[in-house]
Every structure is written in C-alpha cells, then in structure tokens.
Residue, then its C-alpha position, 0 to 999 in steps of 0.5 A: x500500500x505504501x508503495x502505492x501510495x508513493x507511485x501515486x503521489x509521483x505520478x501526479x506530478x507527471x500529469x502533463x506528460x501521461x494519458x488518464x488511459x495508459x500511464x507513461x512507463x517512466x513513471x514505474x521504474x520497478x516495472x521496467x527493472x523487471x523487464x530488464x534482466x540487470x539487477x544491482x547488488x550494490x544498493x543503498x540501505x532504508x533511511x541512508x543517504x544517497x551517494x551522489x558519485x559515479x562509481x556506483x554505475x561502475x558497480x552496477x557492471x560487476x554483476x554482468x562481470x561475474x555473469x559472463x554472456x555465453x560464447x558466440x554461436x557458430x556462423x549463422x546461427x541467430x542470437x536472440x535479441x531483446x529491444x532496448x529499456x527505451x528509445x534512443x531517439x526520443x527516450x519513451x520506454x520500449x512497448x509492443x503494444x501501442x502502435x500509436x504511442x512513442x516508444x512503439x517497435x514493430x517486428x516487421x521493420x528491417x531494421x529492428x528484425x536486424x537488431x532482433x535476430x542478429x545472422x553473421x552473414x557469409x560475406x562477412x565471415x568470408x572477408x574477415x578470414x581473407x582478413x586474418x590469413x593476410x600479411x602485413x604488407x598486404x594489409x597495409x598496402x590494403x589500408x586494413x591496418x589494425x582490420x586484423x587484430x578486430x577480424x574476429x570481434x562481433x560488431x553490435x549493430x546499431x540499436x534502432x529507434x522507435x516507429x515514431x521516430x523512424x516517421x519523424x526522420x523519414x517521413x516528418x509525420x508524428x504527434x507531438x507528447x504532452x509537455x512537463x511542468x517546471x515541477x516535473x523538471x525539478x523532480x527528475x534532476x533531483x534524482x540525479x547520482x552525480x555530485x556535479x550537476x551543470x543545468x544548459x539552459x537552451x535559449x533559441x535565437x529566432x524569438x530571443x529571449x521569448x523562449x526563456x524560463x523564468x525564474x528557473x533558477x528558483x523553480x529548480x531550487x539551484x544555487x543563485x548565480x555569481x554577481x558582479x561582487x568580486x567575492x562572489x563565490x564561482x561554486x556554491x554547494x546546495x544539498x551537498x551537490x554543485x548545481x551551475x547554469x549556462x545560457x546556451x543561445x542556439x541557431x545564432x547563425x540566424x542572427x548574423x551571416x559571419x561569426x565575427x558579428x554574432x562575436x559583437x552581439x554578445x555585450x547586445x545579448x547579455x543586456x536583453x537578457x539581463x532585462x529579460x531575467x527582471x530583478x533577479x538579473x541586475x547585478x549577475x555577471x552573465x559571464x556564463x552566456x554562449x552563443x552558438x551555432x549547430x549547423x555552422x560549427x560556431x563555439x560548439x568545439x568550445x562547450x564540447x570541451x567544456x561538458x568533457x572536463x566538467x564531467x558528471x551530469x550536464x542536464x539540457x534544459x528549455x523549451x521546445x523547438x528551442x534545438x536541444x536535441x540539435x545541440x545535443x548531437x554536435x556537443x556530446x563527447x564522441x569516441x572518448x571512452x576508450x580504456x586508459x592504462x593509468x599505470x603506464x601513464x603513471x610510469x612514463x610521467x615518472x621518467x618524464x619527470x626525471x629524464x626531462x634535463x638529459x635531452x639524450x634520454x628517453x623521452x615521455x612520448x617514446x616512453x609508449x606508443x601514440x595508440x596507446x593515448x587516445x585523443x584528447x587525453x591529458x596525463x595530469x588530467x586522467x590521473x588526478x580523475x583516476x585518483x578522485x574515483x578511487x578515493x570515492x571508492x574507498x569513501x563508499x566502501x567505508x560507508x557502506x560495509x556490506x551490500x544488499x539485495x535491490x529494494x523496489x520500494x526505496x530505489x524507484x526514481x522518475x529518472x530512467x536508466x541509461x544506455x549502454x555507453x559506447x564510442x558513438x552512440x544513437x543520438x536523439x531524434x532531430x525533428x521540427x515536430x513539437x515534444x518529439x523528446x518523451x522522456x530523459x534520454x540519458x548517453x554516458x560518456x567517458x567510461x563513466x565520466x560522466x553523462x549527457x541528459x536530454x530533457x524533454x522541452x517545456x510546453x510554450x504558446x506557439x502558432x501552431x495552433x491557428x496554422x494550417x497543417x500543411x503550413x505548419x513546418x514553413x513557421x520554422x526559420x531555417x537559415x538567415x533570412x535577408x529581408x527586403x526594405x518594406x515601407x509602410x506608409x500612412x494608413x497602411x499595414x503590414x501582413x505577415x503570412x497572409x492575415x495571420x499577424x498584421x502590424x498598423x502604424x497608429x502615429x499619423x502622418x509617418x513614414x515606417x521600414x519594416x524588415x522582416x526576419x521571419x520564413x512567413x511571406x510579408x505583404x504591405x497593403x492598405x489598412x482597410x484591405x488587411x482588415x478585410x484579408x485578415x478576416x476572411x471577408x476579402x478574397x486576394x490572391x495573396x495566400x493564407x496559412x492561418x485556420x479559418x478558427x484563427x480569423x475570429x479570434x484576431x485581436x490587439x496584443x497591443x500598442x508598442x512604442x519604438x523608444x529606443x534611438x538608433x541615430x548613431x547606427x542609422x545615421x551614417x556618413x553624416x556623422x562619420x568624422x572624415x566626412x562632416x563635423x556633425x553629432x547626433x545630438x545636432x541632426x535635425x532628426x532621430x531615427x527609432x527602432x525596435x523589435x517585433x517578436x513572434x514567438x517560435x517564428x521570428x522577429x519584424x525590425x520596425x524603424x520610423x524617423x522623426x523630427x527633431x529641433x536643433x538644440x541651442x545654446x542653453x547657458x543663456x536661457x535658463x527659460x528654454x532648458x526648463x522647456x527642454x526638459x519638461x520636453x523631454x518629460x513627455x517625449x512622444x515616440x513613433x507608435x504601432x499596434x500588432x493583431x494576432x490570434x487571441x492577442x499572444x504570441x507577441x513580444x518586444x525587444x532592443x532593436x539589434x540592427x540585424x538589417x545593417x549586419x547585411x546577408x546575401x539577398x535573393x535576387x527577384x524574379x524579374x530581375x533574373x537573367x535568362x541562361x545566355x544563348x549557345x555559342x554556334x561558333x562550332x556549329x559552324x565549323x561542323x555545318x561549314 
C-alpha cells in the first residue's frame, strides 16, 4: 500500500506528460527493472543517504562481470535479441503494444528484425578470414591496418529507434507528447547520482529571449548565480551537490551571416537578457552566456570541451523547438571512452619527470606508443580523475560495509536508466515536430565520466495552433533570412503570412521600414484591405496559412512604442568624422527602432524617423532648458499596434540592427537573367 501510495503521489506530478488511459512507463521504474534482466547488488540501505558519485554505475557492471554472456554461436546461427529499456531517439520506454504511442517497435521493420535476430552473414565471415590469413604488407598496402587484430570481434549493430521516430526522420509525420511542468523538471534532476550537476539552459535565437524560463533558477531550487561582487563565490554547494547554469543561445547563425558579428552581439545579448531575467538579473555577471551555432560549427568545439572536463551530469534544459536535441548531437563527447592504462601513464610521467634535463634520454612520448593515448587525453588530467574515483571508492566502501539485495520500494526514481555507453552512440531524434523528446534520454560518456541528459522541452504558446497543417513546418526559420526594405506608409499595414499577424502604424502622418526576419511571406497593403484579408471577408490572391478558427479570434496584443534611438547606427556618413563635423545630438532628426517578436517564428525590425529641433545654446536661457526638459518629460515616440490570434504570441525587444549586419539577398524574379544563348561558333565549323 505504501508503495502505492508513493507511485501515486509521483505520478501526479507527471500529469502533463501521461494519458488518464495508459500511464507513461517512466513513471514505474520497478516495472521496467523487471523487464530488464540487470539487477544491482550494490544498493543503498532504508533511511541512508544517497551517494551522489559515479562509481556506483561502475558497480552496477560487476554483476554482468561475474555473469559472463555465453560464447558466440557458430556462423549463422541467430542470437536472440531483446529491444532496448527505451528509445534512443526520443527516450519513451520500449512497448509492443501501442502502435500509436512513442516508444512503439514493430517486428516487421528491417531494421529492428536486424537488431532482433542478429545472422553473421557469409560475406562477412568470408572477408574477415581473407582478413586474418593476410600479411602485413598486404594489409597495409590494403589500408586494413589494425582490420586484423578486430577480424574476429562481433560488431553490435546499431540499436534502432522507435516507429515514431523512424516517421519523424523519414517521413516528418508524428504527434507531438504532452509537455512537463517546471515541477516535473525539478523532480527528475533531483534524482540525479552525480555530485556535479551543470543545468544548459537552451535559449533559441529566432524569438530571443521569448523562449526563456523564468525564474528557473528558483523553480529548480539551484544555487543563485555569481554577481558582479568580486567575492562572489564561482561554486556554491546546495544539498551537498554543485548545481551551475549556462545560457546556451542556439541557431545564432540566424542572427548574423559571419561569426565575427554574432562575436559583437554578445555585450547586445547579455543586456536583453539581463532585462529579460527582471530583478533577479541586475547585478549577475552573465559571464556564463554562449552563443552558438549547430549547423555552422560556431563555439560548439568550445562547450564540447567544456561538458568533457566538467564531467558528471550536464542536464539540457528549455523549451521546445528551442534545438536541444540539435545541440545535443554536435556537443556530446564522441569516441572518448576508450580504456586508459593509468599505470603506464603513471610510469612514463615518472621518467618524464626525471629524464626531462638529459635531452639524450628517453623521452615521455617514446616512453609508449601514440595508440596507446587516445585523443584528447591529458596525463595530469586522467590521473588526478583516476585518483578522485578511487578515493570515492574507498569513501563508499567505508560507508557502506556490506551490500544488499535491490529494494523496489526505496530505489524507484522518475529518472530512467541509461544506455549502454559506447564510442558513438544513437543520438536523439532531430525533428521540427513539437515534444518529439518523451522522456530523459540519458548517453554516458567517458567510461563513466560522466553523462549527457536530454530533457524533454517545456510546453510554450506557439502558432501552431491557428496554422494550417500543411503550413505548419514553413513557421520554422531555417537559415538567415535577408529581408527586403518594406515601407509602410500612412494608413497602411503590414501582413505577415497572409492575415495571420498584421502590424498598423497608429502615429499619423509617418513614414515606417519594416524588415522582416521571419520564413512567413510579408505583404504591405492598405489598412482597410488587411482588415478585410485578415478576416476572411476579402478574397486576394495573396495566400493564407492561418485556420479559418484563427480569423475570429484576431485581436490587439497591443500598442508598442519604438523608444529606443538608433541615430548613431542609422545615421551614417553624416556623422562619420572624415566626412562632416556633425553629432547626433545636432541632426535635425532621430531615427527609432525596435523589435517585433513572434514567438517560435521570428522577429519584424520596425524603424520610423522623426523630427527633431536643433538644440541651442542653453547657458543663456535658463527659460528654454526648463522647456527642454519638461520636453523631454513627455517625449512622444513613433507608435504601432500588432493583431494576432487571441492577442499572444507577441513580444518586444532592443532593436539589434540585424538589417545593417547585411546577408546575401535573393535576387527577384524579374530581375533574373535568362541562361545566355549557345555559342554556334562550332556549329559552324561542323555545318561549314
């Protein structure tokens, strides 16, 4: 009953997540242990504390040590194959049962009747025989150096993924899964094993900072942030763990066309997001912001490095359609778990140490050979981790004098088991599809160094639900859009995707420049004909994503003002010093901007220029400085109003001048040139 009782409580907590008809396997950890034919000796006791250390999944090992699996059978034999605990693409347990849930495998897909009943082929047997009877020379002369020693090695095909993943990639069809709470989150990092926790939280570059969790760090009950204190401490401890926060800003390449501009975004990134995080964000160093790129390559060299020194466990964290599961490919450590004889390393430190004056003597890289250190592996480095996990090992057998059996009741977690670690293993499945990530996807790396967690995204308010199916994928920005200059005039407005957001000038007599970085088409037409576009009562030739429900529900999201002064960027060579000696503070104009977001899609740079009068001299009348300033008091800048769906999905932000960063522009069709004309000269020659 009290088991119960427990599972109960905890599933509640999950109720985003699971169906009232069929309970997400995740949830029921004792069920899947017993599926799985593992089992741990090397337990906690009732009432004792958990050890929050790597070396307990080295344990878990021993038992599958002493057990040793049966030999091979003879060739074309097949050994029989069990699915694995979960999906490697999107995490949901393995099940047989519903073909319409995730985690769904059927048996008649090649690639899993592969998996299943593993036959070695004859081609194989053959070739690995031609293999081991060759010379070296042949060998080499081949290029199968080290085919040899590896011909009789079983290679374990790949573990394959469930049907619904297996849709998603092949064929882009799937039904998005309930999405978590923050409380969800907070319950599955709390049952993490390592001391060393490091939170990624995923921000996407498109809607920035709109995808951003508030107040995660409370909700998650992490240790704060480092201020700008100089005695602010760089770790804190809480729960006799280490819990840190990086802000990881994918899909930067949308931002800016090189990576150098997106390097002089950063001071402009930290400053809306210092707005974004409110009073909590005011005095935080923000040190820990990352702006990368996973199609382009940018600074993911860098965070790959960092996940491999810092170890433990690194916990993705966001929103969905942020990119995780993309970032979680191009940063996870792969083939770095290869085994390392510490003792020779050890040994040839040693001479190196001693024999480093004599130039004649032999030196460390001699001492063995370069097969024997994997890349990337550091002498000083490898042993102090190998000394740190043996002085935890001794620790736990102290603690812990004698092991017992697994008890079901105390050790059941919301946290699934991980996969079997090996050099590149499956990584998530990458769709567009919202909630494609069902449950943790857990890939150690490392042999036990650590591990790499992928979370499932939290829910977020998106257009997807007034867009037309067919239109849907066409709301994600894939690459950089360069857009073209539109100019709103007076009673005019702007449509984006044909009625679904439509922007209105509400400051008479002025002139608006719209640039538009979204993949949704935009269209400049009178405010009279967008109404009527927008509601559905005017057929144009212009087309529509958005769901005829859509059209009803369109209202104000409100009136934003364009407050922030771009004269500087705007300005040029009137303010440049080799030209002129003008200022801006002398320019008979002032030129603002701000910028429109649409959650998950994209943003609209506004920009609107006004007058402005030449300041004079102010030492002579103290009666026009007070003028001034009560001026400037009640300053009036250019105004707009955004209509959409329900009046969501709508934010603001500092302008960031993407248009000025330029881009490669789409030449228009008119402008086109045809392919030119073929030379006849040699038709003539032949004709001739």
């Amino acid at each position: 009953m009290k088991t119960a009782t427990r599972n109960i409580t905890r599933s509640t907590q999950w109720s985003a997540f699971t169906e009232p008809s069929l309970p997400r396997g995740y949830l029921w950890p004792s069920l899947l242990r017993h599926v799985s034919c593992r089992q741990s000796l090397f337990v906690r006791k009732p009432g004792e504390p958990q050890a929050f250390s790597s070396i307990q999944r080295h344990r878990d090992g021993l038992v599958a040590a002493e057990n040793p699996a049966p030999e091979h059978l003879p060739t074309g034999t097949p050994t029989a194959r069990q699915l694995p605990l979960s999906c490697p693409g999107c995490g949901a347990p393995s099940q047989t049962v519903a073909p319409d849930e995730a985690g769904y495998y059927s048996k008649t897909r090649s690639a899993v009747r592969v998996f299943l009943s593993d036959r070695v082929r004859a081609e194989d047997a053959v070739f690995n025989t031609a293999v081991s009877q060759a010379s070296d020379g042949t060998l080499a002369h081949l290029g199968l150096i080290g085919k040899a020693a590896g011909a009789e090695q079983d290679i374990e095909p790949q573990v394959p993924i469930c049907d619904r993943c297996h849709n998603l990639v092949h064929h882009h069809v799937g039904v998005p899964i309930f999405h978590p709470s923050i409380k969800s989150i907070e319950d599955i990092i709390a049952e993490s094993p390592h001391m060393h926790n490091h939170i990624y939280h995923v921000l996407d570059a498109a809607d920035f900072p709109m995808s951003l969790i508030p107040n995660l760090q409370h909700a998650l009950k992490l240790p704060r942030q480092r201020t700008q204190n100089r005695r602010s401490k760089s770790q804190v401890h809480g729960r006799g763990r280490i819990a840190e926060v990086t802000f990881i800003i994918t899909r930067s390449d949308l931002l800016a066309p090189k990576k150098e501009q997106v390097d002089r975004l950063m001071p402009y990134l930290q400053e809306v997001l210092r707005e974004a995080l409110g009073r909590t964000g005011r005095n935080v160093r923000l040190g820990n912001v990352r702006c990368v790129s996973s199609k382009r390559g940018w600074w993911t060299k860098e965070v790959k490095e960092a996940i491999w020194t810092r170890g433990g466990a690194g916990w993705m964290v966001g929103k969905v359609n942020v990119g995780k599961s993309n970032l979680f490919e191009v940063v996870f450590p792969k083939g770095r778990n290869q085994d390392v004889n510490f003792d020779k390393l050890r040994h040839a430190a040693g001479q190196q140490e001693s024999y480093s004056s004599d130039p004649t003597t032999v030196q460390f890289s001699s001492a063995f050979g370069s097969s024997d250190l994997p890349g990337g592996f550091d002498v000083g480095e490898q042993l102090a981790s190998e000394d740190m996990r043996k002085s935890e090992a001794e620790t736990l057998d102290t603690e812990k004098p004698e092991d017992h059996m697994f008890d079901e009741d105390e050790d059941a977690s919301l946290l699934p088991p991980a996969q079997l670690e090996t050099a590149y293993p499956v990584m998530p499945t990458i769709s567009s599809l919202p909630g494609t990530t069902a449950s943790p996807i857990r890939v150690p790396f490392g042999n036990g160094r650590g591990e790499l967690i992928d979370l499932p995204g939290l829910a977020r308010t998106t257009l997807d639900t007034y867009v037309q199916p067919e239109h849907k994928s066409d709301l994600v920005m894939r690459s950089r859009v360069t857009p073209v200059q539109q100019v709103i005039n007076p009673g005019q407005s702007l449509l984006l995707g044909g009625g679904l957001i439509r922007i209105t000038p509400t400051t008479p007599d002025l002139v608006f420049l719209a640039y538009a970085f979204t993949p949704l088409q935009s269209h400049v037409t009178s405010t009279i004909k967008a109404l009527a576009m927008q509601t559905g009562e005017r057929a144009v030739n212009v087309p529509s994503v958005a769901e005829e429900s859509a059209r009803e529900k369109m209202i104000s999201a409100g009136t934003f003002e364009l407050s922030w002064d771009v004269t500087k960027q705007r300005a040029g060579p009137l303010i440049s010093p080799s030209v002129t000696k003008f200022r801006v503070a002398n320019l008979p104009f002032v030129v603002y901007a701000a910028d429109i977001l649409v959650e998950g899609v994209g943003w609209i740079e506004i920009v609107a220029q006004m007058r402005s009068k030449p300041r004079k001299d102010l030492s002579s009348d103290m009666g026009e400085l007070e003028n001034l300033e009560s001026s400037n008091a009640h300053k009036q800048y250019p105004k707009i109003e955004v209509f959409s769906p329900e009046g969501k999905f709508i934010g603001i932000r500092k302008p960031m001048n993407a248009w000025l960063l330029g881009g490669k522009q789409a030449v228009p069709v008119h402008k086109r040139k045809a392919r030119p004309r073929r030379s006849m000269a040699s038709m003539k020659g032949r004709n001739g």
